[in-house]
N, C-alpha and C positions, 0 to 999 in steps of 0.2 A: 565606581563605574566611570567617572569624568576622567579620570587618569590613566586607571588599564584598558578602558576601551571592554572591560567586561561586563555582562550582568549577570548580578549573582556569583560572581565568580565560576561562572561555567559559559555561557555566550560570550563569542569576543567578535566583536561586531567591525565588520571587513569593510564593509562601501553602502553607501544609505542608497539606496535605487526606490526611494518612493520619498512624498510628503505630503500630504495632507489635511481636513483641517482635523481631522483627529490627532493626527500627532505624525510618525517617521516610519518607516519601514526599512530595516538593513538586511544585508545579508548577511549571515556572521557563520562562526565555525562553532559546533558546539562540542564544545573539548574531551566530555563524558563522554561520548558515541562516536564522535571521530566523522561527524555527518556535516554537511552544510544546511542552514534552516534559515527562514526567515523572520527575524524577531520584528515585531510592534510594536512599538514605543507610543502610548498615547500621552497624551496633554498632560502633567501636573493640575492636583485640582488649584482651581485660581482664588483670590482673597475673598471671593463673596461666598465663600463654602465656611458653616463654620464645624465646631471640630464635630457633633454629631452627624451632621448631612457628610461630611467626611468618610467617618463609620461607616455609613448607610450606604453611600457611593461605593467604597472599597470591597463590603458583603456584595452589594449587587454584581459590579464587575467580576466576582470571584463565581456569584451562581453564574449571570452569563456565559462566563470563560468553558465552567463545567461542562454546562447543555452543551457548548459545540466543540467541547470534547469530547464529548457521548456520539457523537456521529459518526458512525461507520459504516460510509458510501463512497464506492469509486466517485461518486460524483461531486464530493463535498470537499473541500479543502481539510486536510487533516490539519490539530491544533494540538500540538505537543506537549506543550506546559506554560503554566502561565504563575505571575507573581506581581511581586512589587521591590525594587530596589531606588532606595535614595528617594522616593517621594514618586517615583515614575510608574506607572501599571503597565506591563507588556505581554504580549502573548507570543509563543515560539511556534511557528505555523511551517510547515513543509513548504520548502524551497519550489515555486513551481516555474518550469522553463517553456515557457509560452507566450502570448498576449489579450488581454481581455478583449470584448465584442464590440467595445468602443476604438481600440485601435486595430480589429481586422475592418472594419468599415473605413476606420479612415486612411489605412494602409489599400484597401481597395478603393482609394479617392472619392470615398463618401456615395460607391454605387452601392444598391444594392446587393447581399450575395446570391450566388448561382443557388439554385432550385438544390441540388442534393446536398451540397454544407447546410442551407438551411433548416432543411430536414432533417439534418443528421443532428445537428444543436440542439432543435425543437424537440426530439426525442433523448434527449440526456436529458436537457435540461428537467423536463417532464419526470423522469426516472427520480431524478434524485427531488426534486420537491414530493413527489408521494412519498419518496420514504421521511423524509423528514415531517411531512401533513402526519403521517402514521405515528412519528415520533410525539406528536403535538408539539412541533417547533414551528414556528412561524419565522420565516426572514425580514420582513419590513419592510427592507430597502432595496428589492432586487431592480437592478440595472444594469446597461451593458459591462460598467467599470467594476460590476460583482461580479462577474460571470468572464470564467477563463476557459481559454481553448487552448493546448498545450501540444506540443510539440508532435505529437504522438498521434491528435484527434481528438482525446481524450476531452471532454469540457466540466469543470468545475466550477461551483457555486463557491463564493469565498463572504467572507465576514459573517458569518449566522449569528445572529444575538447581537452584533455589537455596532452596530447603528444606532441599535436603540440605546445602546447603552450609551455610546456616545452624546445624544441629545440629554440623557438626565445628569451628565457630570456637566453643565451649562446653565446656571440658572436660569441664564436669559433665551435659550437656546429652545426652546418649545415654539413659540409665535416671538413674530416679529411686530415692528412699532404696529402694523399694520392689523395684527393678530392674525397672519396666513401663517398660518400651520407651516413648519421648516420641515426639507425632507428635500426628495428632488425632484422636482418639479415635474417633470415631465413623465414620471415611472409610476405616480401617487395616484390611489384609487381616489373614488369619493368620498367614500366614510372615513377616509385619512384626512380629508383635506378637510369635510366638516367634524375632525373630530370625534368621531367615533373612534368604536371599537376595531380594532383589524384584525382578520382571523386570516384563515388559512387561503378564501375566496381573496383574499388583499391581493394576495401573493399570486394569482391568480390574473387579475389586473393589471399587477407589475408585469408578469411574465407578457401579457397580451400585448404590453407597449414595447417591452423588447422586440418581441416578433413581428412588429407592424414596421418599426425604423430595419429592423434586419431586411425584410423582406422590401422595403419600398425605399429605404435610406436616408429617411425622416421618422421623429417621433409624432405619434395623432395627431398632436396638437403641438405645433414647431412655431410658435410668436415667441419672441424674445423675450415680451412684460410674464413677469411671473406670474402677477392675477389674471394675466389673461390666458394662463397656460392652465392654471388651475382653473377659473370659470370652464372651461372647455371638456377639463377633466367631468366635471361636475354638471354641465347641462348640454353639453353638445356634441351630437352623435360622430363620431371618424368617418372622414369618409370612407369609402369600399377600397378594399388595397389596390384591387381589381381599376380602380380608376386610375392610379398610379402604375401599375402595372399588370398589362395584361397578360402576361402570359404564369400568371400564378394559377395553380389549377384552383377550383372554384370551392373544395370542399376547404381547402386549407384559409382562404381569405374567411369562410364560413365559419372555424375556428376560432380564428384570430377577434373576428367579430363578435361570437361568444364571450370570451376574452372580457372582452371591453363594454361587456354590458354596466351601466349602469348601478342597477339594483344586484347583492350579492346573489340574490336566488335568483339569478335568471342567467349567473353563469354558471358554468359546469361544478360539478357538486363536489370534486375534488379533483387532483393530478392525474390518478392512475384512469380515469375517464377520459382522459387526453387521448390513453395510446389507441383506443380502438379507431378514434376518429381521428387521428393522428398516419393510422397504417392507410388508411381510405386518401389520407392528403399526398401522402409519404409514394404513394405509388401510381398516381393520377394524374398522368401529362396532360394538355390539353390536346392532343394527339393521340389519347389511351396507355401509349408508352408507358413503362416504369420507372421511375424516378431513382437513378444509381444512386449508389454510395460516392463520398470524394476519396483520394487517399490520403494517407496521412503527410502532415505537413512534415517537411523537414526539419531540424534540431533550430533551434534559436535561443540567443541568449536569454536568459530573463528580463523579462520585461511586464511582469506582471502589476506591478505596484505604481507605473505612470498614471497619477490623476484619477486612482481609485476610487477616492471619494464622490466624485462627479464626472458624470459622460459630458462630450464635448459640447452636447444641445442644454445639457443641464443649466450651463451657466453663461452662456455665450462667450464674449470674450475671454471673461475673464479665467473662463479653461485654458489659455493661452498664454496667461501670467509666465514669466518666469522663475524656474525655480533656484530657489538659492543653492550658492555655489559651496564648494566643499567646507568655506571657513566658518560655513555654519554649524554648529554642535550637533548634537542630540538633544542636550538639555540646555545649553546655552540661552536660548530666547525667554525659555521657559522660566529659570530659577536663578538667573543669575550666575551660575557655573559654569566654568568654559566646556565643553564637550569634550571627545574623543577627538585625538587629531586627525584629521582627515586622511583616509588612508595610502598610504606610498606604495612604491616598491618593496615585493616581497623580503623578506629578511634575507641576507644572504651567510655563506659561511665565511670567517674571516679569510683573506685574501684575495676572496672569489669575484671576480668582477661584476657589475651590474648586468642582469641579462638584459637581452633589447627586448621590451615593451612587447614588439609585435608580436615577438616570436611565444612569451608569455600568454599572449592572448589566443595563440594558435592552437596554442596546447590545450588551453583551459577548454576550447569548440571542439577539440577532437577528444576531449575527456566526455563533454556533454554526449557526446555523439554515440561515447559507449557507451553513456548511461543510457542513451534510449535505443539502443540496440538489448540493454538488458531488459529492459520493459519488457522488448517485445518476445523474450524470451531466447534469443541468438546468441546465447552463453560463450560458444566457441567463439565468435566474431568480438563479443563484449570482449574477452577474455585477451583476444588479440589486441586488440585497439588500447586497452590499458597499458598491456605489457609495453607495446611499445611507446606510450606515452612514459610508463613510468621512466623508461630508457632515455628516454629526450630530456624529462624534469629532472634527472640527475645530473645529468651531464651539465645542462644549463645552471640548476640550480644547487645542487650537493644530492648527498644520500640522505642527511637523516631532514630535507626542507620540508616541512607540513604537505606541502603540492605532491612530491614525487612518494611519499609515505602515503596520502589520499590515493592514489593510482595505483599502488601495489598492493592495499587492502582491497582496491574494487577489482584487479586481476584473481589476489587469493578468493574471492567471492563469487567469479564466476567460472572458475576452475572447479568451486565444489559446485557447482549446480550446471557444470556439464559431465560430470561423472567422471571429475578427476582428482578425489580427496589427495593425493600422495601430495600431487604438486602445489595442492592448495595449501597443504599442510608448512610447504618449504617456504610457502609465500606469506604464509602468517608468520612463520617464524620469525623470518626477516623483519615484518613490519613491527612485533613487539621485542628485537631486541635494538631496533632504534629507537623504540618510543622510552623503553626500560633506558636507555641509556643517556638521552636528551631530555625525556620528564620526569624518570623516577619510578622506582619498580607498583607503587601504589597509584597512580596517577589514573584518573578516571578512562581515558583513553588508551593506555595501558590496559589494562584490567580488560578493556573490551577486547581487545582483539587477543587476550590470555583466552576467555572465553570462549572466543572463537575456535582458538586452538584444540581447547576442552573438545567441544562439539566435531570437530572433525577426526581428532583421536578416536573417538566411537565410532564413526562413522569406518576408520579402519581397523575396528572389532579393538583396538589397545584400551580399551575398558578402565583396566587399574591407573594406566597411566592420564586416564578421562576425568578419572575421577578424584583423584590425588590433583592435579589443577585448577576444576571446579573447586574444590574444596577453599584450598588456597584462594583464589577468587573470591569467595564466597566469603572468608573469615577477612581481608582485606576491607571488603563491599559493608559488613556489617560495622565495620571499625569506622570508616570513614563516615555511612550514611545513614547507619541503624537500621534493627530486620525491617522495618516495614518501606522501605522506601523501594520506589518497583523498579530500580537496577539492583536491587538483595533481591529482589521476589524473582526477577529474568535468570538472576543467578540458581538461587535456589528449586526452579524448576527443571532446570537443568542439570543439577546434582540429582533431583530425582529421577530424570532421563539415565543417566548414568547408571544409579542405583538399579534399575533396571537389568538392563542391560549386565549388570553383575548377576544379576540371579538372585538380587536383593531385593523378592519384589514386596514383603511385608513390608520393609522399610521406604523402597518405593511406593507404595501405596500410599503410608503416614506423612511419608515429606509433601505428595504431591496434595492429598488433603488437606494438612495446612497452608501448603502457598492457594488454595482455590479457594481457602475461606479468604486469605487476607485479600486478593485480589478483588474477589468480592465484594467485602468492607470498601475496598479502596475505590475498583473502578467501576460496579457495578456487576449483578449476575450475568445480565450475559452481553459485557465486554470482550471481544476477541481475547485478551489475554487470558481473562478467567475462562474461557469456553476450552483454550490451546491446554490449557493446565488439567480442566475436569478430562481431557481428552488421556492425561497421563495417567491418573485415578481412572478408569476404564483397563486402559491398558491394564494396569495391575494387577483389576480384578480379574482378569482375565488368566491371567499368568498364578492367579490362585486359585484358577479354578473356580472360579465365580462368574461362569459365563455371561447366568442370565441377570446379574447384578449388572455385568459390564454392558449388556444390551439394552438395559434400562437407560444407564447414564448416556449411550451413545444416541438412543431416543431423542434425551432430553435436549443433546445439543446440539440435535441436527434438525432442532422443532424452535430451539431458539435461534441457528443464525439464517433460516429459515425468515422467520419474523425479523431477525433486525436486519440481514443481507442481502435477503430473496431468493428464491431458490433454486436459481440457478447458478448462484457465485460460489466458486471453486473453493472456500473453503464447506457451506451447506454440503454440496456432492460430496466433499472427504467426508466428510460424517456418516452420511449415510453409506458410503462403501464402508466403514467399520461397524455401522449394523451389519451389514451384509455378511463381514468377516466370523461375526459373534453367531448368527445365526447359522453358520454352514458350521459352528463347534460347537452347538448344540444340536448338530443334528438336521437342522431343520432345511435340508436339503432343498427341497423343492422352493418354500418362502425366498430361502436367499437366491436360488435361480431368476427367481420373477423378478425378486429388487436389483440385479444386478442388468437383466435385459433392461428395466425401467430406466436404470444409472447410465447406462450405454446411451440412450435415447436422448438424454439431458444432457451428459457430456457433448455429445456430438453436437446437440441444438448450440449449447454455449460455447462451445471450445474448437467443434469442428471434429472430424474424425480420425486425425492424426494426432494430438492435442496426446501427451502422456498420462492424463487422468482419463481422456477416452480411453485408450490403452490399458491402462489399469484395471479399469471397469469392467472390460472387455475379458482381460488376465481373471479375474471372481468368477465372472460367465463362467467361463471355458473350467476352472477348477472346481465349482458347483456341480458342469457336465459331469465331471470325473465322480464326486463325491455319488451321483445317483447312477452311476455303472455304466454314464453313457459315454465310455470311452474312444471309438471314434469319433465321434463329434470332439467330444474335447482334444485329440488331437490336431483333429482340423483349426478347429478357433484357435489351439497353441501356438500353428505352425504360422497362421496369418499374422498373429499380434508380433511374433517375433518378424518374422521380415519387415514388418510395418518399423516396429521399433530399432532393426538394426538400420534400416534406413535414413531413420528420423532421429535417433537418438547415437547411433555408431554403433560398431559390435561389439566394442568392447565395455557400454555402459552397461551399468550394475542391474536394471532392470531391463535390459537386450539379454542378459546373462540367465537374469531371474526367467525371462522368457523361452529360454534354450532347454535350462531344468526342469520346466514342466513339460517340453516333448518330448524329453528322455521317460519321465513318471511316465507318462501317458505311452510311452514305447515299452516298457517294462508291464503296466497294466493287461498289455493285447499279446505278451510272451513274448514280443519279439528284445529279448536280453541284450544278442549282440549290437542289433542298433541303439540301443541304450544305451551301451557300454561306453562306445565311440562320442554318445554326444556328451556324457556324464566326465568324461576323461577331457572333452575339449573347455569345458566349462570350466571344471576344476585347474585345466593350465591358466585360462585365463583368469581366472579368480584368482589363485597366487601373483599372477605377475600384476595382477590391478591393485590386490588388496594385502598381500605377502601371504607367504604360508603357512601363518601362523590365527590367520586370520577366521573367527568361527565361521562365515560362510565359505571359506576354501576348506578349513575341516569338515565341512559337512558335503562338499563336493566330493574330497577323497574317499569318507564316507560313503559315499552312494556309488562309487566305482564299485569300491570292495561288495558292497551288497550284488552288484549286477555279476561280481565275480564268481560270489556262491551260487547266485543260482542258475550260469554255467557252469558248475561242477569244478571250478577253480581254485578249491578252496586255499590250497597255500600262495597264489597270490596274494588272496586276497585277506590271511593273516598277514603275511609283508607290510600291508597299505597300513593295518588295524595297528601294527607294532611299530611304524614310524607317528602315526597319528598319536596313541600313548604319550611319544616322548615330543612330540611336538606340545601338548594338550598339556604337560606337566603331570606331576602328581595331583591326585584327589585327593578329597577331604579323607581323612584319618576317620579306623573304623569307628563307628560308635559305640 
C-alpha cells in the first residue's frame, strides 16, 4: 500500500480530504466498480496492545464494521467494505458531496439556521435514528461533525459503531488523568459521563444538543473547561432556546427540552416519537403560519470529512489546529513507512501536455453536478452534462484517462435509465474496449462495465447474446475471486436474470436460489441484495406456473423491506406492486384491485403523482379494471397514465409505449378494432425503431396488429404480418 497508493490492491487513494484523531480519510477510486468512495484509514494498533488485545481489537472492529454495514437507510452513510492491509484497519464508506452541521453553522457565521432547514434536518435526522433504535444500533457519538447534509438536502448520520470503537483500540483512551470520561464533550448524556450504560435514550440526548446549538448557535452548555461542560451536562438545567431565541415556535424549544432531560425516562421513549411532535413543531409559526420546506442546496465539492472527529465547540481552539500538509503519509506518522505520495496531476498520455489545473477542476464540478442531477432523477439532463464533460476530458485529457472513461460510463448510465438502452449500449461499449485495452480484458473494472453490457442486451430482448457475456463474466469473476465473493454472486444473479428471460425458467429459478442462499450466508436475510435476488426466485415461480408459491415469496419481501426500509421507500412499494402482479394471475381480481388503489395512494404520498412507480401503480389499477370486465374505466385510467407518462417520461420510452398497449387492449375489449389497429401499428413502429425488430416486445406488437386484423375480417394481412414474424422469430424447437 505505501508504494502503489492501494489498499488491498483495489482502493487507490487520490487525495486525503479529512484527519483526525482516529486516523485519515481519502478519497480514492475503487478499480473493481469503476466508482469513487471514501476510504478510512484508522490508527495502527500502538505498542501498549499486546498480541491478544490485538486479536480482540481486530474481531471487534470487524463486528463493528459489519453492524454499520447492515444499515440500509437513506439516512445513514452507506459502508461498503472494510478490512485490514499492512497493519492499518479501513472501511470504504460512499463518497459523500456535502458538508457536515458543524460547517453549515459556521459557513452561516456561527448564526443560527433558518426555522425550515432546521426542521427539515430535525426530521431526517429523527428518521434515520428510529430505524437504526429499531435495528438495536446505538450511535454514541452523535454531533454536528457526524451528521451530513449533502448536496441535494439529503442529511446523513455517518460513523455508526466506530467511535466506540475507536476509544477501545486506546488503552489509555477511556478516562483521562482526571477520570472524565473521553467522548465530546459537549454532545455526551449523563450516564455517558458517569459512566454508565448508553442506550438508545443516549442518542437521544446527543441529538437534543445538536438541535439546541442548531437552533440557537451554541451548544447547552458552551464554557471552554471540559469539567465544566460535563458538570452542566450532569446537573444543570439549559436554558430555554426560547431565551436565546424568540422566535422559535414553542412546541419545538418544548422538544428540544425533552431532549435534554436529565434522567433517561423522562425523555421521549424512542425516535419514531419525535415525528408526531416533531409535525406540531415543524408547522407552527409564531404567527400560526406553516413552516416551509428549504430547497436543495446546490452541488459542492466534498467536504465532508473536515474535523469529523470534533465540532468546532468540542474542543475550542484546538478545532482550529492545522492540518498537516500533503508530505504527510497515510501510514507515515504511524509505522514508520513513508506513505502514498501525495497526489499530482492526473496522468497524462505520452506527448499530451499538462492540462491547466483549473480547467481540471471545472470539469470534476460539472461531473458532480450530473451526478446530482441523477439523484434527482433528470436522466436526460444527467445524460447531457456527462456527454459533454466526457467531450471536454478527452480532449483535455486522452480517451482512454480514468476521468473521461468515469464520464462516459455515467453518460452509458443515464441513457439506460432514460429509456434509451441502444445508446447506452454504444456507450458501454466504448467504455470496456478502453478499459479492455488499458487494463486488461480480466481486470475488475472491466468486467463491470462487461456486465453492464450483459444487462442492457436484455434489456434489448438480445437475450443469447446477454447471456453468452454474463456467462463469460461470470467464469472470469469466479477465477479471479471465488463463487462466494458478492461481485460472483452480482454476476451470477444476473445470469439468472438472463436465464430467464431465455425461457429458462427451471434453471432460472435454481441459479437464483442459490445466489439467495449464499447472499444470505453472506449479507444477511434480508439485506437489499438477498431480497433483489429472492425477487428473481418469485419471478420464476411464476413463469412455472407457481403463482401462488411466487405470491408467498413476494409477501415475504415486501414484509421485510417494510421492517428494515419503511414502508414507504420505493423499493417496499416494488414489492408489493408484484403482489399485486401474482394476485390479478391468480385470479384474484378484485384483492389486486384494492392493493393497487392502496399502492397508488403510497406512491403518490412518497414520490408524488407524476413519480414513474406512481405510474406504474396506477398501469395495475387500470389492468385490474380490465381483468373484472370494467373496461371503460380501464380505458379511462389507460389514456390518463399514458399522457401523464408521455409527458414525463417522452413518447418514445418503453413504459409511455407499454402505456399506449393497453389502450389499444382496452379498444379492442369495447369492439372498437379499427381504433385498436391504429394504436397497435403506431406502437409496434415505435418499438422496432427504439428496440429493433427483432425485438420480443416489437414481435409481440406486430403480433397484436395481426390479431386486430382478424378480427376485422382481414385475414391475409394478417397471415403477411404472422409470416414475416416466423422468420424474424427464427425456427423452433425441433418436434419432440
Amino acid at each position: 500500500m505505501e508504494k502503489t497508493g492501494l489498499v488491498r490492491g483495489r482502493y487507490r487513494l487520490l487525495e486525503r480530504i479529512g484527519r483526525g484523531g482516529m486516523g485519515e480519510v481519502w478519497r480514492a477510486l475503487d478499480e473493481a466498480l469503476g466508482r469513487q468512495v471514501a476510504v478510512k484509514c484508522l490508527k495502527p494498533l500502538g505498542p501498549g496492545h499486546d498480541e491478544h488485545s490485538a486479536r480482540v481489537l481486530r474481531e471487534r472492529f470487524r463486528r463493528e464494521a459489519r453492524v454499520a454495514a447492515s444499515l440500509q437507510h437513506r439516512g445513514i452513510t452507506v459502508v461498503h467494505d472494510f478490512g485490514e492491509d499492512d497493519g492499518v484497519l479501513h472501511l470504504v464508506m460512499e463518497l459523500l458531496d456535502g458538508r457536515h452541521l458543524g460547517q453549515v453553522l459556521e459557513d452561516n457565521g456561527s448564526r443560527p439556521l433558518a426555522l425550515p432547514e432546521l426542521a427539515d434536518i430535525t426530521e431526517q435526522v429523527a428518521a434515520a435514528l428510529a430505524y437504526t433504535h429499531r435495528q438495536g444500533v446505538v450511535h454514541r457519538d452523535l454531533k454536528p461533525a457526524n451528521i451530513m447534509r449533502l448536496a441535494d438536502g439529503t442529511v446523513k448520520i455517518c460513523d455508526f459503531g466506530i467511535a466506540r470503537l475507536a476509544r477501545g483500540m486506546d488503552p489509555g483512551s477511556r478516562l483521562t488523568s482526571a477520570g472524565i470520561a473521553v467522548g465530546t464533550p459537549h454532545y455526551m448524556a449523563p450516564e455517558q459521563i458517569s459512566g454508565g450504560s448508553a442506550d438508545h435514550r443516549s442518542d437521544l440526548y446527543s441529538l437534543g444538543c445538536v438541535l439546541y446549538e442548531l437552533a440557537t448557535g451554541a451548544p447547552p452548555f458552551d464554557q471552554e473547561d471540559a469539567w465544566s461542560v460535563l458538570v452542566g451536562h450532569r446537573d444543570t438545567a439549559p436554558r430555554p432556546l426560547r431565551e436565546h431565541r424568540p422566535d422559535l415556535p414553542e412546541p419545538f424549544e418544548r422538544l428540544v427540552l425533552d431532549l435534554l432531560a436529565k434522567d433517561p425516562e423522562d425523555r421521549p421513549a424512542d425516535a419514531a416519537e419525535l415525528g408526531d411532535r416533531l409535525a406540531a413543531a415543524r408547522c407552527t409559526h409564531p404567527d400560526g403560519s406553516p413552516v416551509p420546506f428549504t430547497e436543495p442546496y446546490e452541488p459542492r465539492l466534498p467536504a465532508w470529512t473536515r474535523g469529523m472527529t470534533t465540532g468546532s465547540k468540542a474542543v475550542g481552539a484546538l478545532a482550529r489546529a492545522a492540518v498537516p500538509g500533503p508530505s504527510t503519509g497515510l501510514t507515515g506518522p504511524w509505522t514508520g513507512h513513508p506513505g502514498p505520495a501525495a497526489p499530482g496531476p492526473p496522468p497524462q498520455a505520452p506527448g499530451r501536455p499538462p492540462p491547466p489545473p483549473g480547467q481540471v477542476a471545472a470539469l470534476a464540478r460539472r461531473h458532480a453536478s450530473g451526478l446530482a442531477l441523477a439523484r434527482r432523477g433528470r436522466w436526460e439532463e444527467a445524460a447531457g452534462t456527462h456527454r459533454d464533460v466526457a467531450a471536454e476530458r478527452e480532449r483535455l485529457l486522452g480517451p482512454d484517462h480514468p476521468d473521461t472513461l468515469a464520464s462516459r460510463y455515467e453518460t452509458a448510465g443515464a441513457l439506460l435509465r432514460a429509456g434509451r438502452p441502444g445508446e447506452a449500449l454504444g456507450a458501454y461499449e466504448r467504455v470496456a474496449e478502453a478499459r479492455r485495452r488499458t487494463l486488461g480484458p480480466d481486470h475488475p473494472a472491466t468486467l463491470l462495465v462487461r456486465q453492464d453490457q450483459a444487462r442492457v442486451l436484455g434489456r434489448l430482448g438480445r437475450h443469447v447474446e446477454a447471456h453468452q457475456l454474463c456467462a463469460a463474466v461470470l467464469a472470469a469473476r469466479e477465477r479471479a475471486d471465488g463463487p462466494g465473493h458478492p461481485d460472483t454472486l452480482r454476476c451470477r444473479h444476473q445470469l439468472a436474470v438472463t436465464l430467464g428471460r431465455l425461457g429458462r425458467y427451471a434453471d432460472a429459478y435454481r441459479t437464483a436460489s442459490e445466489v439467495a442462499g449464499a447472499r444470505s450466508r453472506l449479507l444477511g436475510p434480508d439485506h437489499p441484495d438477498t431480497l433483489s435476488t429472492r425477487c428473481e426466485v418469485a419471478h420464476a415461480l411464476g413463469r412455472l406456473g407457481r403463482w401462488a408459491d411466487a405470491l408467498r415469496v413476494h409477501r415475504e419481501i415486501h414484509a421485510a423491506r417494510r421492517r428494515v426500509l419503511g414502508p414507504l421507500h420505493p423499493d417496499t412499494l416494488a414489492a408489493r406492486h408484484e403482489e399485486g402482479v401474482s394476485l390479478g394471475l391468480l385470479g384474484r381480481g378484485a384483492e389486486a384491485l384494492e392493493l393497487y388503489r392502496d399502492l397508488v395512494a403510497q406512491w403518490t404520498r412518497a414520490r408524488g403523482p407524476e413519480d414513474p412507480g406512481t405510474l406504474r401503480a396506477r398501469h395495475g389499477f387500470g389492468v385490474s379494471l380490465g381483468r373484472l370486465g370494467r373496461w371503460p374505466e380501464a380505458l379511462a385510467e389507460a389514456r390518463e397514465v399514458c399522457a401523464v407518462r408521455e409527458r414525463v417520461l417522452g413518447p418514445g420510452h418503453p413504459e409511455t409505449l407499454a402505456g399506449r398497449r393497453e389502450i389499444a387492449l382496452c379498444l379492442g375489449r369495447l369492439d372498437r378494432w379499427e381504433d385498436a389497429l391504429a394504436v397497435h401499428r403506431q406502437v409496434a413502429r415505435d418499438q422496432e425503431n427504439l428496440l429493433g425488430p427483432g425485438h420480443p416486445d416489437a414481435l409481440a406488437g406486430r403480433a397484436d396488429e395481426a390479431h386486430c386484423l382478424e378480427r376485422l375480417g382481414r385475414s391475409a394481412e394478417a397471415v403477411e404480418i404472422y409470416r414475416r414474424l416466423a422468420g424474424l422469430r427464427g425456427p423452433g424447437p425441433a418436434p419432440g
